[in-house]
Wavefront OBJ file of the C-alpha trace (Angstrom):
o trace
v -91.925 -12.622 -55.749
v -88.773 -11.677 -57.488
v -87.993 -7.512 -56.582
v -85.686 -5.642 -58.672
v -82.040 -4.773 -57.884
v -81.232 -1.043 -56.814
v -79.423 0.005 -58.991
v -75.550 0.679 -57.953
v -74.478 3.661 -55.725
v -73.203 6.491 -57.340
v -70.134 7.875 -55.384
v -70.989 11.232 -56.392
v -74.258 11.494 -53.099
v -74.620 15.655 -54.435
v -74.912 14.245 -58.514
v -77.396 12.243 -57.129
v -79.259 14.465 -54.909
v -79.514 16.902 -57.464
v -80.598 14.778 -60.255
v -83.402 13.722 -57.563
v -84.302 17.655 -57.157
v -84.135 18.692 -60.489
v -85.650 16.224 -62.677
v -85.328 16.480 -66.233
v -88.335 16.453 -69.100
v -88.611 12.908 -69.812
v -89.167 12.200 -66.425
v -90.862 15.081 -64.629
v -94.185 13.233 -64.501
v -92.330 10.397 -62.941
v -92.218 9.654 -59.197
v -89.013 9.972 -57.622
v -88.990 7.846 -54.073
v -85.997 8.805 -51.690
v -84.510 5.790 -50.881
v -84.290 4.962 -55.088
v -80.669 6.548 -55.087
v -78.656 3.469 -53.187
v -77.657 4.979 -50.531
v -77.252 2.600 -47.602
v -79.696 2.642 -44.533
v -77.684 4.538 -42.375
v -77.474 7.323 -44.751
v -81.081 7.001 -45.100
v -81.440 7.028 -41.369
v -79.694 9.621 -40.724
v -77.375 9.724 -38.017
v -77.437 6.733 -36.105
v -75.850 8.082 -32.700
v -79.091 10.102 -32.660
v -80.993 6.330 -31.616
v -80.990 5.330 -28.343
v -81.004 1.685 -29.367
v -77.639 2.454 -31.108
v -75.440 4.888 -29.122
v -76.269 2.935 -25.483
v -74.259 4.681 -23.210
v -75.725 2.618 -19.761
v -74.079 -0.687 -21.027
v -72.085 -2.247 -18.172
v -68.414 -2.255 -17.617
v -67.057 -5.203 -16.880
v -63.791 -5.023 -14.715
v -59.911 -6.203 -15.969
v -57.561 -5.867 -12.797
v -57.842 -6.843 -9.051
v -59.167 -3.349 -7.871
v -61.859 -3.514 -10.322
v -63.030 -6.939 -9.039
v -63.140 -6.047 -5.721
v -65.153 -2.816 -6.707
v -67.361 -4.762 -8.606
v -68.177 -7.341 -5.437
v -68.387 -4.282 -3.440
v -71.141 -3.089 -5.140
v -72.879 -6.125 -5.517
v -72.656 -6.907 -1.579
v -73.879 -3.132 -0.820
v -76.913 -4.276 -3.552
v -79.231 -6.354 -0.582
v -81.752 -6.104 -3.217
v -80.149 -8.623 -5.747
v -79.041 -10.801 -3.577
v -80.982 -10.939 -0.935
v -84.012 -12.927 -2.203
v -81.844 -15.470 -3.595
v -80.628 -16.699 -0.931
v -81.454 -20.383 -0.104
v -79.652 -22.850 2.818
v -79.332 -26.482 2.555
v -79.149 -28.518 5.809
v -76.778 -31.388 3.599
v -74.498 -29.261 1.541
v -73.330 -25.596 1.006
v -75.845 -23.957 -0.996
v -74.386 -21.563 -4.023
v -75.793 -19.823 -6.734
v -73.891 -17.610 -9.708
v -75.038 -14.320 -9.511
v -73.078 -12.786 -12.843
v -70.861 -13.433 -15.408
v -68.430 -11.450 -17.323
v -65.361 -11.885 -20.134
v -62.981 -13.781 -17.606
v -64.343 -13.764 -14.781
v -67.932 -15.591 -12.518
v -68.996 -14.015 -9.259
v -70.989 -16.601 -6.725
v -73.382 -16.391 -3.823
v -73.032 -18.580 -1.632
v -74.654 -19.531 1.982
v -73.130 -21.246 5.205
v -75.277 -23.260 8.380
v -73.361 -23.318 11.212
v -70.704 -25.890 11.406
v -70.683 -25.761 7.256
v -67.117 -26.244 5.958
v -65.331 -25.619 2.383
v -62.333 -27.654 3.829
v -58.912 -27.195 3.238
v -58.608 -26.033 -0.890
v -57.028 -24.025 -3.543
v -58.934 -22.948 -6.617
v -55.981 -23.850 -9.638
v -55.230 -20.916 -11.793
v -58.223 -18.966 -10.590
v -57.473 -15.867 -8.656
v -60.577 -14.134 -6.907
v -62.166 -11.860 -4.181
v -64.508 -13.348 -1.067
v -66.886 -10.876 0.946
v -69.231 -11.941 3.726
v -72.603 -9.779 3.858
v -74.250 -11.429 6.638
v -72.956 -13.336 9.753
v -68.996 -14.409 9.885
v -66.999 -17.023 8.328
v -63.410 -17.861 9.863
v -60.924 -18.355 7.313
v -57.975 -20.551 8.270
v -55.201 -19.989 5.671
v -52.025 -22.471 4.985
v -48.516 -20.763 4.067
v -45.024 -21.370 4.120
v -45.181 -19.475 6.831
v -47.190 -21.315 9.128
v -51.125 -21.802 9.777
v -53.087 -18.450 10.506
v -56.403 -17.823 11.393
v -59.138 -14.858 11.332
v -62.762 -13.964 11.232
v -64.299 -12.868 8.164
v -67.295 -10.349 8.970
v -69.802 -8.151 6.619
v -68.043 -5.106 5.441
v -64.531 -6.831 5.015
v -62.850 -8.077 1.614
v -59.930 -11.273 0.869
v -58.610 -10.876 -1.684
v -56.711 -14.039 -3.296
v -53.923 -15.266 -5.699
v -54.092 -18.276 -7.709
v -52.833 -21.443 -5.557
v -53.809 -19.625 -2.301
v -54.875 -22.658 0.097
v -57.146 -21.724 3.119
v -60.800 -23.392 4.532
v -63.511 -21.310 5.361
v -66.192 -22.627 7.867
v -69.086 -20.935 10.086
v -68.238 -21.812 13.322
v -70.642 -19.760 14.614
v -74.174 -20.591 15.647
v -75.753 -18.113 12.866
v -76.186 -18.845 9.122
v -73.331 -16.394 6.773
v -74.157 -15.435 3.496
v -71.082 -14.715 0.912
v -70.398 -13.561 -2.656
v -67.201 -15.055 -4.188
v -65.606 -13.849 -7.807
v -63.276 -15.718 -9.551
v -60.948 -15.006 -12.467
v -60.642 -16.923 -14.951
v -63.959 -19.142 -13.440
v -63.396 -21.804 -11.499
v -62.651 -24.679 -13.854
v -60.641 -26.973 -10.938
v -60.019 -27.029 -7.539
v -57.574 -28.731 -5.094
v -58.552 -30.636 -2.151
v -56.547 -31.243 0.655
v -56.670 -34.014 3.291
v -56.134 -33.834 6.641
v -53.064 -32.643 7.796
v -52.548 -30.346 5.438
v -49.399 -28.734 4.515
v -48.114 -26.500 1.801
v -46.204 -29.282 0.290
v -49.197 -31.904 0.412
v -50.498 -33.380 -2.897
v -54.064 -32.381 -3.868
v -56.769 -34.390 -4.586
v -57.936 -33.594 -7.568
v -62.000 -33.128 -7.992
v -64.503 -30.944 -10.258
v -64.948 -27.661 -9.389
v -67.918 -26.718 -7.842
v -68.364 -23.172 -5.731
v -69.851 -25.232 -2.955
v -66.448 -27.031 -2.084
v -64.711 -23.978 -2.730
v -65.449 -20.609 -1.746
l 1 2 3 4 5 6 7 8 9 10 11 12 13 14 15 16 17 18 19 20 21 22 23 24 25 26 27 28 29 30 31 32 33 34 35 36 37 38 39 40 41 42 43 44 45 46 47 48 49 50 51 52 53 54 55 56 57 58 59 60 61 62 63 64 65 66 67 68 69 70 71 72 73 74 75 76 77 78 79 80 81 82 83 84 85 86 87 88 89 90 91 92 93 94 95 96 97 98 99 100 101 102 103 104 105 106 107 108 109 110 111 112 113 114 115 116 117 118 119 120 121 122 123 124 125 126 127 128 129 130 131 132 133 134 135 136 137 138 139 140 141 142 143 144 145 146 147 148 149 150 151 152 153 154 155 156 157 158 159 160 161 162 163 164 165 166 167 168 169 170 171 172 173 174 175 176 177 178 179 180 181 182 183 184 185 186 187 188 189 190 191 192 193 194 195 196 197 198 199 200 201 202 203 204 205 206 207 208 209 210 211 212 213
């Protein structure tokens, strides 16, 4: 069924309104609806800040800088709740799962058996933050400076530059449980073959969170 155009908005809203009010002879027997005058459907509305649905104040902010994603994986460790029941081990591989995504950046969740490895890698143009939140990881990191070591335990943050090279393994004899975010995501990874040195070439390979970490 073909309706019937509106008929243009006036400019003048208080013409209109009062035209609506006062109506003259020829059409006082006439029925005047409210929304006959144009107007849009905010104006009909009213004021649309008034709506919950439209003035949302709970939406989440998503972080820009380094501080804000290690905040953010701060509070998402300290959240057991979230996390907790996702979390799955695999006796052949690293098991991983992303936990959230934002406008630049991925955060991961990712679980370690003993004896587990990520191997010696960097993660490309990605920069990111690592937190254990149950057992310990040891992180062995590669610099110009010479090989250093140290155990990664819940309640501790690294936080890491694009190109940093390191391996992270659970050389313990308890399963380890840690949340990773990345920015940009992880779109490639470097592995590195054994010895490793700064200056080695990588070996190229997908990127996948459960080589990396």
């Amino acid at each position: 069924m073909r309706m019937n155009r509106i008929r243009k908005r006036n400019r003048d809203r208080n013409k209109h309104s009062r035209l609506l009010l006062i109506p003259s002879p020829a059409t006082a027997t006439a029925t005047v609806h409210p929304w006959a005058d144009g107007l849009s459907d905010v104006s009909i509305a009213g004021d649309p800040l008034a709506f919950p649905h439209l003035a949302r104040t709970d939406l989440p902010q998503h972080p820009t800088t380094v501080a804000g994603y290690a905040q953010l994986v701060r509070e998402i460790a300290a959240d057991r709740a979230r996390w907790e029941p996702l979390v799955r081990y695999d006796a052949l591989t690293r098991w991983y799962a992303r936990l959230e995504t934002g406008p630049g950046y991925e955060v991961w969740l990712l679980s370690w058996l003993p004896g587990q490895s990520s191997g010696f890698h960097d993660h490309g143009d990605s920069s990111g933050v690592m937190s254990v939140v149950a057992g310990e990881l040891v992180e062995r990191s590669l610099t110009h400076a010479g090989e250093g070591a140290r155990t990664l335990r819940p309640g501790g943050q690294r936080v890491f530059s694009s190109g940093y090279l390191h391996e992270v393994v659970n050389a313990s004899l308890e399963p380890a449980v840690s949340i990773h975010l990345y920015s940009p995501g992880l779109t490639e990874m470097h592995q590195y073959g054994v010895p490793v040195t700064p200056e080695a070439q990588p070996v190229r390979r997908r990127p996948d969170p459960a080589g990396a970490h």
